[in-house]
N, C-alpha and C positions, 0 to 999 in steps of 0.2 A: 670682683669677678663678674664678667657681662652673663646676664640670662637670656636665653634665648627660649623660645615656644612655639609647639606645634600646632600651625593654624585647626590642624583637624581636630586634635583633640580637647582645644578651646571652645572650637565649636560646640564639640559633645557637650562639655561641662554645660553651658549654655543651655544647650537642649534638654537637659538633664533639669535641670535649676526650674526651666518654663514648666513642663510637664508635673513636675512636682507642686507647683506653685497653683498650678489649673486643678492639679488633687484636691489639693488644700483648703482651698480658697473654694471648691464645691461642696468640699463637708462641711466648712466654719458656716456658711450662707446656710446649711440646713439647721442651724441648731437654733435658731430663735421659735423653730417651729416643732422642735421634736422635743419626747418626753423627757422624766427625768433620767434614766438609766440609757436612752438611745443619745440625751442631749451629753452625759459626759460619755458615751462611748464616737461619741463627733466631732470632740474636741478635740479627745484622746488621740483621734485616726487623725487628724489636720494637723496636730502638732507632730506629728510620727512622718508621716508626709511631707509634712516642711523641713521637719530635722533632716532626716535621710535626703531629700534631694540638695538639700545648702551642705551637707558633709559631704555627700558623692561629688558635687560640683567641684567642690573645694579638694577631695584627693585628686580627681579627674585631672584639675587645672595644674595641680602639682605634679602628678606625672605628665603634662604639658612641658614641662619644665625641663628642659635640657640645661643640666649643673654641669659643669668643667671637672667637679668631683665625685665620686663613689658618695653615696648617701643612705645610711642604715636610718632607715623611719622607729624612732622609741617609738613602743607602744601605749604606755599610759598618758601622754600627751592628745594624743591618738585620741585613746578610748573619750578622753576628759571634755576634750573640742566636741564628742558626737552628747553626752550625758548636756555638757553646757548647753548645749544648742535648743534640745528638746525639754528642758524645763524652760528655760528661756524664752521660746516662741509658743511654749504651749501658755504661758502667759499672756503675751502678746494676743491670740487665737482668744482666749478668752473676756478679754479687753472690748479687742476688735466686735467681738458677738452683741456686744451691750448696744451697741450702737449709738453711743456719747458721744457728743463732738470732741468733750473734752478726753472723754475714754480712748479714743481713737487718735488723739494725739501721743497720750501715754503708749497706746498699743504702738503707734509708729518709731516711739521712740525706744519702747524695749525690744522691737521685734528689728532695727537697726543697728541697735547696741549690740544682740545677741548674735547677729551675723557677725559683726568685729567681730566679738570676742571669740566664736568659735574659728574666725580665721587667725587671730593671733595664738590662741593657743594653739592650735595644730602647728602653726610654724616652730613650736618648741621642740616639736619632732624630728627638727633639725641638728638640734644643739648639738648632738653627739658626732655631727659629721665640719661641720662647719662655724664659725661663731658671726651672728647678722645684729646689724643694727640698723634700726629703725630711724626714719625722719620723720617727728614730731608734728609738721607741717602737712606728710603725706599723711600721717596718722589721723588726725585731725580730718583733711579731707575724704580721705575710705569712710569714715564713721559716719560724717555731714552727709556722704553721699547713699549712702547705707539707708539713713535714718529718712531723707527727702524722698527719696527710692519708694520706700517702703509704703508712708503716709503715703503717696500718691496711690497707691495699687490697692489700700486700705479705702480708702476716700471713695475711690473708682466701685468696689465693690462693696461698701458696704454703707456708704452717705451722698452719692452722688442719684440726684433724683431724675438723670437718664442714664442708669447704667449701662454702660458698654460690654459687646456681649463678653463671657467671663474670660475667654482666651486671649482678650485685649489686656484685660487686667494681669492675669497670669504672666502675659508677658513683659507689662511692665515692671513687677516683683521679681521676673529671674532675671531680667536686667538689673536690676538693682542688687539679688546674690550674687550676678558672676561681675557686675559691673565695679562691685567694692573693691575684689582685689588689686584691680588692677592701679589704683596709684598706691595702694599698699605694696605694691610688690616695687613699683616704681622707685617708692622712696624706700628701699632696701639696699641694703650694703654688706656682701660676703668678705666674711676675710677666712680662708683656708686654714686649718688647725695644721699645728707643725706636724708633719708626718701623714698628713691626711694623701690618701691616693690617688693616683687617675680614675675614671669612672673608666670599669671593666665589664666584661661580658654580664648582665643580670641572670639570676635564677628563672626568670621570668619577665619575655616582654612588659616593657611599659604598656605599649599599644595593647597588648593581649588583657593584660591586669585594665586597665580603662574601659574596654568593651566588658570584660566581666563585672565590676561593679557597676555601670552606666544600667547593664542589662539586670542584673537584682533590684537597684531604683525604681526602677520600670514596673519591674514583675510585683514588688510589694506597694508601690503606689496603687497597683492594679489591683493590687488583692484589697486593703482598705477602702477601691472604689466601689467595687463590685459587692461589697458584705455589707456596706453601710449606706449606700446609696440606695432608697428604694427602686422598684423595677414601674418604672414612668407607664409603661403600657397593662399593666394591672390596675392602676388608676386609670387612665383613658379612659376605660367603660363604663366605671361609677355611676351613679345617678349623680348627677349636680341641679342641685334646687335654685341656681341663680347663675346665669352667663354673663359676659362679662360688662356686658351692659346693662344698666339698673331702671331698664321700663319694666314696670311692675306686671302689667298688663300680659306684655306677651311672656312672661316668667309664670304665670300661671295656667296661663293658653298651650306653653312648648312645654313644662314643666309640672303637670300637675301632680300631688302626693296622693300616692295611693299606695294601698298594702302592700302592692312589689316592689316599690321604691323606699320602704321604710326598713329603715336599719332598725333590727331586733334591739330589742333592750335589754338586759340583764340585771338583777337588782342591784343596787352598788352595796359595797361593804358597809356592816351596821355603824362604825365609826365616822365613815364617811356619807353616810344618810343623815347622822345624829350632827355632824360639823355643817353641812353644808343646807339643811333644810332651813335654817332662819335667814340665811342670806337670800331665800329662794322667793318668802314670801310676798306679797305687796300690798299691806297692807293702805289703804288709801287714805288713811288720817295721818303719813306722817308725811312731814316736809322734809324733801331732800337737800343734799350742797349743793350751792352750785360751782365750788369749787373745790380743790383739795391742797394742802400745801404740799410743798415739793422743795428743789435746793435749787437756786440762780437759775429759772424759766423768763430768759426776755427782761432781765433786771429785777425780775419779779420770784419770791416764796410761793407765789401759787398758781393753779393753772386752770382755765376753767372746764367744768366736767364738759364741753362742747369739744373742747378740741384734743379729746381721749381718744383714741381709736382702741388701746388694748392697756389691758398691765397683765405684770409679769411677776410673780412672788418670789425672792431671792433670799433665802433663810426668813428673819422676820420682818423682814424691809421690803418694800416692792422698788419695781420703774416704771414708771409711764409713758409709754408711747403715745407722743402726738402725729405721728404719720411720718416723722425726720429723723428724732433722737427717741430714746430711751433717756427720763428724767427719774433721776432716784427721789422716791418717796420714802418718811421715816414711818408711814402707816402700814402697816400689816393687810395681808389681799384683803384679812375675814372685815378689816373694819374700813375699809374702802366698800366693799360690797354694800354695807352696810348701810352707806352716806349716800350711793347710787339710785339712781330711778331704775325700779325694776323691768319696767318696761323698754329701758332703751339698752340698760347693761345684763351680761348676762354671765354668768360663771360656769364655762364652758370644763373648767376642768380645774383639779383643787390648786395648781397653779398659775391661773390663766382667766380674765376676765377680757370681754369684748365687746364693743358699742354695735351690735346689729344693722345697726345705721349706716355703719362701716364697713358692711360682709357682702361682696361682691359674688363670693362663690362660694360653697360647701359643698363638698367632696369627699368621701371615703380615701382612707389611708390604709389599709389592713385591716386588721380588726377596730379602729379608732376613726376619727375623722379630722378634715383639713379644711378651715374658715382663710379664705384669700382677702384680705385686706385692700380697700381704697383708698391706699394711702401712695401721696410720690415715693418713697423710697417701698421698695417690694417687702411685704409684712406677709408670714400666713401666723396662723394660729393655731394649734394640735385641740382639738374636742374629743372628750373621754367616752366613748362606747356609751355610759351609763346618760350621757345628755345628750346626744346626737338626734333622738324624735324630738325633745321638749325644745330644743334649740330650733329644730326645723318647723315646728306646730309656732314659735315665739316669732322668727322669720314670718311666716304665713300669715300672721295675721299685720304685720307688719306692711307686707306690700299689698295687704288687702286695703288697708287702709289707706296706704298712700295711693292704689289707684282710686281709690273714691275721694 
């Protein structure tokens, strides 16, 4: 049986798919920077984000769909395509965040996989009206183009060392969800169930039901952007103790630290005074690495402490950021700190260490603070209330030094 489709309501799906994808992909970009309960409620909102706009897409495009027959949509197919989606891409989200070359191939390849499969399951939502079969060939292409799709708009926004700004990328990713169907659909074959009947008056426009779902996408993209996205103009006014340029000189001349400019301290928690006080010291008799191993850096087990910009502790394993990737280390953060010169690295937060050398800005966050990274690919780093003076007094004397 020939399909036919509503140029308008293709569109939407489209529009639907982009905006979702620009949600998405603005939360997942904040989570190498936020804490631990803000870092999984980021993930959480990006994969919810992504899930809901690649499902609405996908019913959208299906009531796009002008069938020659009556079609009762089963539910539990339904429901299974939105559940598959959203563990699926919340994967994906999570992958993507690490900033692995090789991570982010993995990510592209489940966050492409997981479009199929939420497109093919949902066409099982058919079965009851219709019996379709697939060409193996189209099948194959939807997925290749799924998965190429994907990697690019991953790439774009999360390893590309001029990223384009994030609506470019957005838009390359709803390309790539509304773009899979279509040789999916191509290579489809209806064959009408005996007794199946003409398509009669609905309960309910298509058109009407499409603007209603298209319009909740929207509304709950909106809501997850708004709750989790900090408010940009609360930060504006912060003190910042470094601009974006790194003459030491005029950063002490525009920016000097004085008592109005010094974030209060609060004592930290006695468990975390008693963990983090020996990585803090410096004593000057001992000799530090000047490397640390790591897993395939450049052919290489090890990386040297020079070309560290940050690590990141991930249960008892850390990664290393060189300024490009995230390299997994089998060292634990406390015994990295450990091996570090205390003068150059600094443990800004009990999951988070930072090469100063590397800290272009520092900034108030809310009650916490935000170290901006000078690194080609855009890095920041969350600083815990309890280190935000000793981190700013360790900076200061830092470009004191270097202006002398």
């Amino acid at each position: 049986m020939p399909i036919a489709h509503d140029p308008t309501l293709v569109a939407l799906s489209l529009l639907v798919a982009i905006q979702a994808s620009f949600v998405g992909l603005n939360l997942a970009l904040r989570v190498s920077q936020a804490f631990a309960l803000n870092r999984r409620m980021l993930i959480a909102g990006a994969a919810m984000s992504f899930a809901i706009g690649i499902w609405a897409m996908h019913f959208v495009g299906m009531l796009a769909a002008r069938l020659p027959v009556s079609v009762d949509y089963v539910v539990l197919p339904t429901l299974l395509s939105f559940l598959v989606c959203v563990l699926v891409v919340g994967i994906a989200v999570y992958l993507a965040t690490l900033r692995s070359q090789r991570l982010l191939f993995i990510a592209a390849t489940v966050m492409g996989v997981g479009i199929a499969s939420m497109h093919y399951i949902g066409m099982l939502a058919l079965h009851a009206s219709t019996h379709m079969m697939h060409s193996p060939v189209y099948v194959l292409a939807s997925v290749l183009i799924a998965i190429l799709a994907s990697g690019l708009a991953l790439w774009l926004a999360f390893a590309s060392e001029t990223r384009p700004p994030l609506i470019v990328c957005a838009a390359v990713l709803g390309c790539a969800i509304s773009g899979m169907p279509s040789p999916a659909m191509a290579g489809l074959t209806l064959h009408p169930l005996v007794g199946a009947l003409p398509p009669g008056p609905p309960a309910m426009s298509g058109d009407f039901l499409a603007v209603i779902v298209s319009i909740v996408a929207f509304l709950v993209s909106g809501v997850f952007m708004l709750a989790l996205v900090p408010d940009q103009s609360e930060s504006a006014g912060d003190p910042v103790i470094m601009p974006e340029a790194n003459d030491g000189d005029s950063v002490l001349n525009l920016n000097p630290i004085t008592p109005d400019t010094v974030t209060p301290v609060s004592a930290p928690p006695a468990e975390i005074a008693v963990a983090e006080a020996p990585s803090q010291a410096k004593p000057s008799a001992i000799v530090y690495e000047t490397t640390l191993p790591v897993e395939k850096y450049r052919g290489s087990k090890t990386i040297d402490t020079a070309d560290i910009f940050s690590v990141h502790a991930n249960a008892h394993y850390t990664y290393v950021f060189n300024g490009r990737e995230d390299i997994f280390c089998p060292l634990s953060i406390s015994e990295i700190i450990a091996r570090l010169p205390p003068d150059i690295f600094f443990r800004v937060h009990r999951s988070y260490i930072v090469n100063i050398q590397r800290i272009t800005r520092l900034k108030r966050a809310g009650d916490n603070g935000v170290a901006d990274l000078d690194s080609p690919v855009r890095r920041s780093v969350p600083v815990s209330r309890s280190r935000m003076q000793q981190l700013r007094e360790q900076l200061t004397e830092y470009l004191q030094s270097k202006g002398n």
